[in-house]
FIMI-92896 format. One line per field, with one value per residue (C-alpha): residue number from 1; residue in three letters; x, y, z. Coordinates in pm, 1 decimal, always signed. Layout:
# FIMI-92896
i (NUM / ...)
aa (ala / ...)
u (X / ...)
v (Y / ...)
w (Z / ...)
# end
This chain:
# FIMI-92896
i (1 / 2 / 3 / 4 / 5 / 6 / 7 / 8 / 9 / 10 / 11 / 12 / 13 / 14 / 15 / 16 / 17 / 18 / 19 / 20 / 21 / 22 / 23 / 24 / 25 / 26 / 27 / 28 / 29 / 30 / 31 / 32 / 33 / 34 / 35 / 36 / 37 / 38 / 39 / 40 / 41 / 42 / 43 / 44 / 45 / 46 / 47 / 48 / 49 / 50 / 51 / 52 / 53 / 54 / 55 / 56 / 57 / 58 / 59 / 60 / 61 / 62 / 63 / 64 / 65 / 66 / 67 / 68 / 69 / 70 / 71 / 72 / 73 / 74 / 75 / 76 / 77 / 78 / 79 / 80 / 81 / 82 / 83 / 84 / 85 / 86 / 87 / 88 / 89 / 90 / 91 / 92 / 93 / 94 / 95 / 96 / 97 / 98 / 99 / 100 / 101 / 102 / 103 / 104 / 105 / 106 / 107 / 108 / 109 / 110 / 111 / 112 / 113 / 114 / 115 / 116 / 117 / 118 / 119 / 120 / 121 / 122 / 123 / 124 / 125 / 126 / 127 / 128 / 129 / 130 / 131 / 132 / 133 / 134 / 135 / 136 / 137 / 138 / 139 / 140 / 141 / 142 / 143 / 144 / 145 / 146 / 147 / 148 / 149 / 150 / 151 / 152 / 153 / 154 / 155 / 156 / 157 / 158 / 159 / 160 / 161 / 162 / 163 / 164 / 165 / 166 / 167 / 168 / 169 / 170 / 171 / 172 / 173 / 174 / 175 / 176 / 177 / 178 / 179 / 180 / 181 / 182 / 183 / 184 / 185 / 186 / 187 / 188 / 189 / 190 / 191 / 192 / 193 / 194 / 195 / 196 / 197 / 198 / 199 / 200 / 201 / 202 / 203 / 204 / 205 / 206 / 207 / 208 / 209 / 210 / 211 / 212 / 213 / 214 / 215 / 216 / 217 / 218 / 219 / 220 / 221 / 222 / 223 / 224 / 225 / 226 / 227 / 228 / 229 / 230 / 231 / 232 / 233 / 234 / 235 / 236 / 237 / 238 / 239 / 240 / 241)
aa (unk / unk / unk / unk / unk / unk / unk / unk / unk / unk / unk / unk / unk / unk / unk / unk / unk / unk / unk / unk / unk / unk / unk / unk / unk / unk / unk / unk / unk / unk / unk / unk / unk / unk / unk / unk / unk / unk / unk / unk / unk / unk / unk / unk / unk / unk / unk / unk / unk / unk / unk / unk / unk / unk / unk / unk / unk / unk / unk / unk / unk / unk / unk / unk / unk / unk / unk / unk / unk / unk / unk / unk / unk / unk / unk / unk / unk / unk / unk / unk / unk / unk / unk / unk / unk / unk / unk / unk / unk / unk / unk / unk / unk / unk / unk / unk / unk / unk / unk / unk / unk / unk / unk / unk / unk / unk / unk / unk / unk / unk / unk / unk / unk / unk / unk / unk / unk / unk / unk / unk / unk / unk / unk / unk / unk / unk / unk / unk / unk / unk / unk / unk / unk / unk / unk / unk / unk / unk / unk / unk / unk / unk / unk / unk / unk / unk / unk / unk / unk / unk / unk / unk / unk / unk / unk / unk / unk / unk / unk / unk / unk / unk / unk / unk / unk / unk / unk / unk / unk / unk / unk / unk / unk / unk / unk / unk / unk / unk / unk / unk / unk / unk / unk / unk / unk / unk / unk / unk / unk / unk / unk / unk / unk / unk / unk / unk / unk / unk / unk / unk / unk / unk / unk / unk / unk / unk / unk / unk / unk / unk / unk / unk / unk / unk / unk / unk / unk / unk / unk / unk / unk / unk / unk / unk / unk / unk / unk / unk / unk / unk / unk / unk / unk / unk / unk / unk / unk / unk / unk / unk / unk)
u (-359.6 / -524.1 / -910.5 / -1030.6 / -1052.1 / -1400.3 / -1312.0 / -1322.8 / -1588.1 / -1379.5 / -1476.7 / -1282.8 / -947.3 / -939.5 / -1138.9 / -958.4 / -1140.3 / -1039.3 / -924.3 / -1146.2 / -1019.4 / -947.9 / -698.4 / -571.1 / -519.7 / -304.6 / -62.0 / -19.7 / +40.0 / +255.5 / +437.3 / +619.4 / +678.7 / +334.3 / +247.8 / +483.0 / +336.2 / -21.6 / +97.4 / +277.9 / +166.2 / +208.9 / -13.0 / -385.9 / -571.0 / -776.9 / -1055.5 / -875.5 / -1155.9 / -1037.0 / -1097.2 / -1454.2 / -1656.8 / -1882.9 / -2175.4 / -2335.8 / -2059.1 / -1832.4 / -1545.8 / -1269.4 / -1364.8 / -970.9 / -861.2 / -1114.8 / -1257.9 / -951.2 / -731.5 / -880.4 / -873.0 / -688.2 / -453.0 / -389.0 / -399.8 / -604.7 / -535.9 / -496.4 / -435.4 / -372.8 / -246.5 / -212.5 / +34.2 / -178.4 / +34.0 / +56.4 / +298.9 / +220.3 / +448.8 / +613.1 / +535.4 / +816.1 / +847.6 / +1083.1 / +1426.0 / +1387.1 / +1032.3 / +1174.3 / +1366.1 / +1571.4 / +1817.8 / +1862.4 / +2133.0 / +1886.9 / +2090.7 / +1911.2 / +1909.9 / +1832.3 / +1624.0 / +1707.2 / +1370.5 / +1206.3 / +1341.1 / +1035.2 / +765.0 / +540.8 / +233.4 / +44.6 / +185.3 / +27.6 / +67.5 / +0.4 / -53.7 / +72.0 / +0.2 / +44.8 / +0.7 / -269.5 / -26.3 / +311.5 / +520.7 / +840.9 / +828.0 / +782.7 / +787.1 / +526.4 / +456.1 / +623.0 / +240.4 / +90.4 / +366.4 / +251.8 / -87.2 / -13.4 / +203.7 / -116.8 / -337.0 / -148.8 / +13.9 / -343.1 / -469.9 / -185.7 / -294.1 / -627.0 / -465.0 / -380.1 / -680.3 / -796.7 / -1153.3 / -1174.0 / -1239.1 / -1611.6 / -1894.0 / -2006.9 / -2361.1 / -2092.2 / -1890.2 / -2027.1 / -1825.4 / -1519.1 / -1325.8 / -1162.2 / -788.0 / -646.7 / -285.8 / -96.8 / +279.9 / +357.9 / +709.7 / +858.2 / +1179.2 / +1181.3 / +1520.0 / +1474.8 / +1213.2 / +902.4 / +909.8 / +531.7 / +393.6 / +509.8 / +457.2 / +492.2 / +462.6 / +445.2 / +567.9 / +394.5 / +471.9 / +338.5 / +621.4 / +520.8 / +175.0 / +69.5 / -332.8 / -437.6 / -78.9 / +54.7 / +393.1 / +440.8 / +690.1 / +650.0 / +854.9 / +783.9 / +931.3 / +987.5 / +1222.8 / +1517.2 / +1750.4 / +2097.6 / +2360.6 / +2562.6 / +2286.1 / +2066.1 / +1752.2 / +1578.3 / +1668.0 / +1425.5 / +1477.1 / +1362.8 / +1211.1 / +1049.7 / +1017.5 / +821.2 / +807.3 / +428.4 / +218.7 / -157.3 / -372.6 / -704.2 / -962.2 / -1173.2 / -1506.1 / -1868.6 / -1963.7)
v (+180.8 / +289.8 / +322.5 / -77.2 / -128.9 / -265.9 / -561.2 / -559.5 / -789.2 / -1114.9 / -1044.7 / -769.4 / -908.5 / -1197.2 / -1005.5 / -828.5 / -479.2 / -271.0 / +87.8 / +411.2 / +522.5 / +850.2 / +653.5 / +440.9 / +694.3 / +885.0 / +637.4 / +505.3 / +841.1 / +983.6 / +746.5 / +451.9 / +218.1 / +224.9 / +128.1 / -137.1 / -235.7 / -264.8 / -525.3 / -774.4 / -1097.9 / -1154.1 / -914.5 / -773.9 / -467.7 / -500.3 / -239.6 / -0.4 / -37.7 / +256.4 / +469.0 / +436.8 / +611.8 / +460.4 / +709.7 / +520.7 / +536.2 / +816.6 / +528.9 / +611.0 / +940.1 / +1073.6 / +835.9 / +843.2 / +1184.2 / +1432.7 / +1252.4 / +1183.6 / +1555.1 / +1731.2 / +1806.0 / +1565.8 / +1204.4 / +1187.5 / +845.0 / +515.1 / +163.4 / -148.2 / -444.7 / -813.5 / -1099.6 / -1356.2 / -1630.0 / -1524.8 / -1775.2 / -1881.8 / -1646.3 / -1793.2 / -1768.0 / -1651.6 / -1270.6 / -1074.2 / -1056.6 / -632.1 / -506.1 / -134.6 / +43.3 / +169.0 / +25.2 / +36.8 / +296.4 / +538.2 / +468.2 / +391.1 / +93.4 / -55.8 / -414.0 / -598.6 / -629.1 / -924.5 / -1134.4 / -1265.7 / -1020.6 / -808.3 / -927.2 / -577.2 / -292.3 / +51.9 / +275.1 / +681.2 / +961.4 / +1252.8 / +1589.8 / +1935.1 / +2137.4 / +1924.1 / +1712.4 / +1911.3 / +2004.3 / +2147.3 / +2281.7 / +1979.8 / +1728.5 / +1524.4 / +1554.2 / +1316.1 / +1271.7 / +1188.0 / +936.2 / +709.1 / +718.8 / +595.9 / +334.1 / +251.8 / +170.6 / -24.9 / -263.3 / -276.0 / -389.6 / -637.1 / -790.3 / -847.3 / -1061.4 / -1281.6 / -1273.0 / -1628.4 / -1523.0 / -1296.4 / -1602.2 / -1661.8 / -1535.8 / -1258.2 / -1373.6 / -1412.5 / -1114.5 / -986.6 / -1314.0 / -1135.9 / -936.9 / -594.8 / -512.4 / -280.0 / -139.0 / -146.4 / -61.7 / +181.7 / +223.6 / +481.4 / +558.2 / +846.3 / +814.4 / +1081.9 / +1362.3 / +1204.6 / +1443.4 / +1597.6 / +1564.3 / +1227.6 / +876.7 / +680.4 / +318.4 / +163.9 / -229.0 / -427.9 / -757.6 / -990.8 / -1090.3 / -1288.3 / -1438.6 / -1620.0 / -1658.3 / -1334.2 / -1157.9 / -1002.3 / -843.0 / -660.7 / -506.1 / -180.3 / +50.5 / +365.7 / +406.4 / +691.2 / +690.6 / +941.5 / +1059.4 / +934.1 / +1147.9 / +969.4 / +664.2 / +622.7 / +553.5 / +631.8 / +442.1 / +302.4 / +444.3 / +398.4 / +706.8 / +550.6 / +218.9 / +99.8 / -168.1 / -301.7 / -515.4 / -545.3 / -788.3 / -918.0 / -915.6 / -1231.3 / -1215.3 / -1283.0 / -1672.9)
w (+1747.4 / +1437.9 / +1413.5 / +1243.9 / +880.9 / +785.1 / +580.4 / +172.2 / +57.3 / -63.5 / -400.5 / -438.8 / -334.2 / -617.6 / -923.7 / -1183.0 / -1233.9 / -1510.1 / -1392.6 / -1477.7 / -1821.0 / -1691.6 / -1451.3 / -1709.7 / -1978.9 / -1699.7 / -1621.9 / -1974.9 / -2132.8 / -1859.5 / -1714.7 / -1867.9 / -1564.5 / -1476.3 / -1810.2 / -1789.5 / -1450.7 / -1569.9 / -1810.5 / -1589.6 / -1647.3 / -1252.3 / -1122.8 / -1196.0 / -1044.6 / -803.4 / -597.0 / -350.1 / -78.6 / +111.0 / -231.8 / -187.1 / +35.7 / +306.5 / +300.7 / +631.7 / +799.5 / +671.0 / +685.0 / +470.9 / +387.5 / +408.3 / +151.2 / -95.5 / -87.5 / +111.8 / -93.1 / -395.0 / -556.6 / -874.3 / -622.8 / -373.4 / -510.7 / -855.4 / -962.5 / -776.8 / -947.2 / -676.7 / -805.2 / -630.7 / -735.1 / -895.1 / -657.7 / -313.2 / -127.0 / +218.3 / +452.1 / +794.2 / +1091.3 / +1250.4 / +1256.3 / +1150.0 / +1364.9 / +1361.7 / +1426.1 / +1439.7 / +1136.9 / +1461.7 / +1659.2 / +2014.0 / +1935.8 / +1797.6 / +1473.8 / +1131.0 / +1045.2 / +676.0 / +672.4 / +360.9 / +133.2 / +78.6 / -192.5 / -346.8 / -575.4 / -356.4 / -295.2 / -368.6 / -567.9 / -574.1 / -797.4 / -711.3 / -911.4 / -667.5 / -747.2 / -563.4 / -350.3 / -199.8 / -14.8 / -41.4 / +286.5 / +158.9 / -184.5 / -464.8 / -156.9 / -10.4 / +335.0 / +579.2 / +703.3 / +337.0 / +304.9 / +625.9 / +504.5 / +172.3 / +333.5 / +611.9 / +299.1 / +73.7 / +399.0 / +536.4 / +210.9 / +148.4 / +527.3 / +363.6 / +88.8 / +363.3 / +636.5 / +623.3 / +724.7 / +418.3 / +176.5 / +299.1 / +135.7 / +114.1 / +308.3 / +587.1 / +608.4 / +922.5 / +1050.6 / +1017.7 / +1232.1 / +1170.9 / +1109.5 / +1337.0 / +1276.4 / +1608.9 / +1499.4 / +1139.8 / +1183.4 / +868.4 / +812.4 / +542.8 / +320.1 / +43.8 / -31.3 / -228.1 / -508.0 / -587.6 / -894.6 / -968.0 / -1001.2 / -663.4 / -635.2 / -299.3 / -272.3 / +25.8 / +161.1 / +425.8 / +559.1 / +893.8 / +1021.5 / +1373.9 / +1388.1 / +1348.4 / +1385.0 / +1081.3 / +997.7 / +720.7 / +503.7 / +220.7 / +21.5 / -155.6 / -471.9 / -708.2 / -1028.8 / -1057.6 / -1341.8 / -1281.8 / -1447.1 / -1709.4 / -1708.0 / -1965.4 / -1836.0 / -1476.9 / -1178.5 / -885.5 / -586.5 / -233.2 / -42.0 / +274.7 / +386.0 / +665.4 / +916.0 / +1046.3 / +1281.3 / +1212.1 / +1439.2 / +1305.2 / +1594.0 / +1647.3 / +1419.7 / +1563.6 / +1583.1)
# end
């Protein structure tokens, strides 16, 4: 079990923000699919709570501050679907990426859009295990953040005011389970895809994939490829009456 998330005021889950312009000029004038990201009509940004700092509390000070250098993570955009469907409530038939066999096993994705994108600016060394790769470690927070943020999209509780956020209870992550498919090539664009994919009362399974884009030889163009993908469970603890 992961240490709770303190909740993200409900404002900041359904208003559009615009990005820094540092951030936006970044994306836009290195990397194409970003751009072309930042301009679907089905998504907006959105704050990344765990990019800012809690002085009070130091909470979040890995992901906003360790990883928020010129050479770890720069740049950070989250966006949400503007039309989150209602997800069932019946979890997923797999809760591991393993079978009982030990062998790997590969979940199809969800059919329907994400309900949160990410999108990463990775630089290096800060975050580098093998040479130009991104360490196996890196990748499973990156993967903690956006899922935990995507839960938040779907927390009930988190559409009270903000007079009653002390109300709400915390998220805890009880189950991250990664399966790492390809090297996550540093510097580079990464763009992690996160879906709620189950929910009973305060039980929440989830579903994400980190995404780079690769030359293909002979193929005009760059393909999407999966690097990781991960399996979750996230529980919502009850909130003071």
């Amino acid at each position: 079990m992961t240490a709770p998330g303190a909740p993200p005021p409900p404002s900041t889950l359904n208003t559009p923000i615009t990005p820094p312009p540092a951030t936006l000029d970044h994306f836009r004038s290195h990397h194409p699919w970003a751009t072309a990201l930042l301009s679907s009509p089905d998504y907006f940004p959105i704050q990344t709570w765990s990019r800012i700092r809690k002085p009070d509390t130091g909470e979040d000070g890995y992901f906003s501050t360790t990883l928020a250098t010129p050479t770890t993570i720069p740049h950070v955009v989250t966006l949400r679907r503007r039309n989150i469907d209602p997800v069932p409530k019946q979890p997923p038939s797999s809760t591991s990426l393993t079978s009982s066999s030990s062998k790997p096993t590969t979940p199809d994705a969800p059919s329907y859009p994400p309900d949160l994108l990410m999108l990463l600016s990775l630089s290096a060394p800060g975050i580098s295990g093998h040479p130009s790769t991104a360490h196996g470690g890196a990748v499973a927070t990156i993967l903690d953040e956006a899922l935990s943020l995507a839960v938040a999209l779907h927390v009930p509780s988190y559409g009270v005011t903000e007079d009653e956020a002390d109300s709400r209870g915390k998220i805890y992550t009880l189950q991250l389970d990664v399966r790492y498919r390809r090297p996550v090539v540093v510097p580079g664009l990464l763009v992690v895809r996160a879906w709620c994919v189950a929910r009973d009362g305060r039980k929440y399974w989830m579903r994400g994939q980190v995404v780079q884009e690769e030359e293909e030889e002979g193929v005009k163009g760059k393909r999407k490829v999966v690097k990781a993908e991960a399996l979750g469970f996230w529980v919502e603890t009850a909130g003071k009456l």
